[in-house]
Short mmCIF file of the C-alpha atoms (twelve columns), coordinates in Angstrom:
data_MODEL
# 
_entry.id   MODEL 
# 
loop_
_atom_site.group_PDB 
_atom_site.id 
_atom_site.type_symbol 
_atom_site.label_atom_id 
_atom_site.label_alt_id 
_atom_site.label_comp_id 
_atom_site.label_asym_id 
_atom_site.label_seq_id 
_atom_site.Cartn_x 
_atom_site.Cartn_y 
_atom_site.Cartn_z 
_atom_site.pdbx_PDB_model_num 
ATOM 1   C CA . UNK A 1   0.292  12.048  9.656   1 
ATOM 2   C CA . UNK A 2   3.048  12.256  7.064   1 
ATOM 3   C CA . UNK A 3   1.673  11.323  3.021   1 
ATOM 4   C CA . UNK A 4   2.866  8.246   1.715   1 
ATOM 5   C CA . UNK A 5   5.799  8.970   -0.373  1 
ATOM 6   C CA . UNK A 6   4.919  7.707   -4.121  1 
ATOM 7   C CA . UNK A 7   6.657  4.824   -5.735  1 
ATOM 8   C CA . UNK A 8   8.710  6.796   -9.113  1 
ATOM 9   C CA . UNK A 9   8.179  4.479   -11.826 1 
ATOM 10  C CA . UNK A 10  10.888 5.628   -14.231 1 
ATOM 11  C CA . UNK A 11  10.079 3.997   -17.884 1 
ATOM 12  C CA . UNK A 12  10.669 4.642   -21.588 1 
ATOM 13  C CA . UNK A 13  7.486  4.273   -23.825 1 
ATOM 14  C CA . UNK A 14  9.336  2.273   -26.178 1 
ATOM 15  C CA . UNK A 15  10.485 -0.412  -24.066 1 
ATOM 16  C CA . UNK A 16  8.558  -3.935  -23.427 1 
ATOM 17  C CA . UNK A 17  9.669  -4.349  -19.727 1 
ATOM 18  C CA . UNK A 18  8.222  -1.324  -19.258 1 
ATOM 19  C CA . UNK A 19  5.026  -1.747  -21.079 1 
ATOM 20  C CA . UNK A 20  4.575  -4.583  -18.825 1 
ATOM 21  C CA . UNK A 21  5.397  -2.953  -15.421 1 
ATOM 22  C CA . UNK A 22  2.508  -0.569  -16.625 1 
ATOM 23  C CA . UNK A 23  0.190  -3.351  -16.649 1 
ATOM 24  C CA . UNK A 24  0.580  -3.651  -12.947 1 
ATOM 25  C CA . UNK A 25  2.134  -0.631  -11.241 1 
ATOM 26  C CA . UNK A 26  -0.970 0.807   -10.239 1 
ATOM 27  C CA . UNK A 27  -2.213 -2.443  -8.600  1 
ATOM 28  C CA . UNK A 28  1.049  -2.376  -6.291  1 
ATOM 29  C CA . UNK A 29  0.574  1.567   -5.163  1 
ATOM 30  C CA . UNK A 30  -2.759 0.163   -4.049  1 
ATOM 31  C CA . UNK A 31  -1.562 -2.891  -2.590  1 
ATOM 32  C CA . UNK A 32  1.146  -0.804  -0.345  1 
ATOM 33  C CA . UNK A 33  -0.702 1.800   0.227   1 
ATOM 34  C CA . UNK A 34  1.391  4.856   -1.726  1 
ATOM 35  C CA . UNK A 35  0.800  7.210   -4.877  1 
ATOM 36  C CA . UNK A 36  2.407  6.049   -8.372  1 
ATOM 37  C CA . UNK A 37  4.566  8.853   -9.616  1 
ATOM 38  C CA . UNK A 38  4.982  8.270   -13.390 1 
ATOM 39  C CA . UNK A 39  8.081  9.469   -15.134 1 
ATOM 40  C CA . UNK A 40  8.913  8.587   -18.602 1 
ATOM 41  C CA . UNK A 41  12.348 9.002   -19.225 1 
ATOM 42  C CA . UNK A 42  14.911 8.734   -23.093 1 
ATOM 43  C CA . UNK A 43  16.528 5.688   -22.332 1 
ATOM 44  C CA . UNK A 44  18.044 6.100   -26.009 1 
ATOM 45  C CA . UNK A 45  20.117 9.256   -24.336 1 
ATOM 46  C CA . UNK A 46  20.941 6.837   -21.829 1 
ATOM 47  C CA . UNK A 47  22.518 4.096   -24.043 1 
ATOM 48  C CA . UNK A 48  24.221 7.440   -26.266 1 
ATOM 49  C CA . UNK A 49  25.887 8.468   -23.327 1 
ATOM 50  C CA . UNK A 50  26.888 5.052   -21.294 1 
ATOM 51  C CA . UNK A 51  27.721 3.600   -24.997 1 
ATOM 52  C CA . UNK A 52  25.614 0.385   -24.370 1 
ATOM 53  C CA . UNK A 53  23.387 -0.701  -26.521 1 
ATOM 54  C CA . UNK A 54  19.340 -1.594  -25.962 1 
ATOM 55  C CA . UNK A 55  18.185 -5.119  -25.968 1 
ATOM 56  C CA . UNK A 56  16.449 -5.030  -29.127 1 
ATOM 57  C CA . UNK A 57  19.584 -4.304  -31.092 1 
ATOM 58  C CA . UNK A 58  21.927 -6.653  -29.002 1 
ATOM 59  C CA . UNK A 59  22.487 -9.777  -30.295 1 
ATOM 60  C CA . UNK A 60  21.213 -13.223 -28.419 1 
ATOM 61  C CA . UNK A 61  20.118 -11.066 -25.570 1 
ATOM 62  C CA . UNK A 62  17.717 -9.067  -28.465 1 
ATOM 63  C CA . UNK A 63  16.341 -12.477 -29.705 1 
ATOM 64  C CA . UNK A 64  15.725 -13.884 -25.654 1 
ATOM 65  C CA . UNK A 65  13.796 -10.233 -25.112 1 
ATOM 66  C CA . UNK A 66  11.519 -10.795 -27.512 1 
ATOM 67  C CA . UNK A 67  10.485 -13.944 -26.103 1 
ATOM 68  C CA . UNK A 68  10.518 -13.079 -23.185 1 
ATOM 69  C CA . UNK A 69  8.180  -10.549 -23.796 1 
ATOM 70  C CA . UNK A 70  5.399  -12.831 -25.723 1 
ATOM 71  C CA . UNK A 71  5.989  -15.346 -22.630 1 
ATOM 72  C CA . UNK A 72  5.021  -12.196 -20.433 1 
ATOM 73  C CA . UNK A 73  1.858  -10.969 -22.754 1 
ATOM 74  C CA . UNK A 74  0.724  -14.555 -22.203 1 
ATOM 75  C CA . UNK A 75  0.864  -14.332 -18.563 1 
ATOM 76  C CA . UNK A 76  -0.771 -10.961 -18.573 1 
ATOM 77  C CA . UNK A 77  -3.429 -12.362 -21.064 1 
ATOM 78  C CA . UNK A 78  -2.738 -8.853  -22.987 1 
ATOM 79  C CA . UNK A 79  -1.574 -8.533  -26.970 1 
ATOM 80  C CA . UNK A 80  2.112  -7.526  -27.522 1 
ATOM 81  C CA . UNK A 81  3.441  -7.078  -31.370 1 
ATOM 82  C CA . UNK A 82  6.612  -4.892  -31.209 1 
ATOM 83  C CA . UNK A 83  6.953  -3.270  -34.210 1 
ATOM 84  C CA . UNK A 84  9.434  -4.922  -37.123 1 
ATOM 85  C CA . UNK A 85  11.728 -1.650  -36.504 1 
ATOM 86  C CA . UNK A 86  11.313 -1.603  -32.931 1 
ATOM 87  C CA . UNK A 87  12.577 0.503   -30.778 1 
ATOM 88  C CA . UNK A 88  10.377 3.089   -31.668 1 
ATOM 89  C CA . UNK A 89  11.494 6.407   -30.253 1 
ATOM 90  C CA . UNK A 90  9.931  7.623   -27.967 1 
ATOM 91  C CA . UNK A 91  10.612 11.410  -27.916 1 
ATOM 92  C CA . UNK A 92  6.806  12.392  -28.680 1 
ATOM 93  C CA . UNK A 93  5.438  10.976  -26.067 1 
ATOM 94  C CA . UNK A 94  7.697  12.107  -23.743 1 
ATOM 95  C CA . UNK A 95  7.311  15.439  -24.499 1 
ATOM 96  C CA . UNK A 96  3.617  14.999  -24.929 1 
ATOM 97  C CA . UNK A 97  3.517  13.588  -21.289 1 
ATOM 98  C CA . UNK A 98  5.380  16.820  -19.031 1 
ATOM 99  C CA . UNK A 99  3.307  18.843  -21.837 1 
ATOM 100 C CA . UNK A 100 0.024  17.009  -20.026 1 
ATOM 101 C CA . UNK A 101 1.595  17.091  -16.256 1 
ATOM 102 C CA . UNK A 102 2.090  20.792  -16.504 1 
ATOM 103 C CA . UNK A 103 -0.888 21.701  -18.665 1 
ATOM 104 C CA . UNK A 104 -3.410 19.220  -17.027 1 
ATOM 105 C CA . UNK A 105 -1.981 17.570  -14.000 1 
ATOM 106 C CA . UNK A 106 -3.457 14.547  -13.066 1 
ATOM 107 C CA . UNK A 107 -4.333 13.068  -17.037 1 
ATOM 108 C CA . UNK A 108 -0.701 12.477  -17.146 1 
ATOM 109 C CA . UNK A 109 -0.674 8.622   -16.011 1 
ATOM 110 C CA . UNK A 110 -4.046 8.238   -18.518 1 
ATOM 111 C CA . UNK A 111 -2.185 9.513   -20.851 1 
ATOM 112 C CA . UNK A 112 1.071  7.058   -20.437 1 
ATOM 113 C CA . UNK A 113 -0.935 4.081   -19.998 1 
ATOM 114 C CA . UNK A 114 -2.861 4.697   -23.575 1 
ATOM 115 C CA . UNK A 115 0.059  5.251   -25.621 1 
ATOM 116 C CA . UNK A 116 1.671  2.231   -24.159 1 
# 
């Protein structure tokens, strides 16, 4: 019988969404049955290249982020403080996380979820 192909769960550490998805991604590998393949990704390249601009810094939709993120750490029950100069970047961990995979594989995800 064939392995369950993993769910990729493609996230930058400095984004809320993702800090949330965290919370529960492991929970839904387990409820369908299939490996969580976690892959951090620069989604500050991303906006450099397409030109966009992240929530945080994007007026109105910046402002409905944020409270849509405390409205989401109360439904979690979890804390959630952004920093004042938030997005952080996230190139550290990043790095810090393929370091782990390839170095230690397997203490990757550990790794992820604690510096979320």
């Amino acid at each position: 019988m064939k392995a369950a192909a993993p769910i990729e769960f493609w996230f930058d550490f400095s984004s809320g969404y993702a800090y949330f998805a965290a919370l529960e991604i492991d929970a839904l590998g387990a409820r369908v049955g299939r490996p969580i393949l976690w892959r951090p990704y620069m989604l500050g390249t991303a906006f450099k290249v397409t030109g966009m601009r992240g929530l945080s810094s994007t007026p109105v939709k910046g402002d409905y982020a944020r409270h849509d993120w405390a409205r989401a750490a109360r439904r979690f029950g979890v804390p959630f403080a952004p920093p004042a100069d938030h997005p952080k970047i996230a190139l550290p961990a990043t790095r810090a996380f393929y370091w782990i995979e390839a170095i230690h594989p397997g203490h990757e995800a550990p790794f992820a979820r604690e510096v979320f």
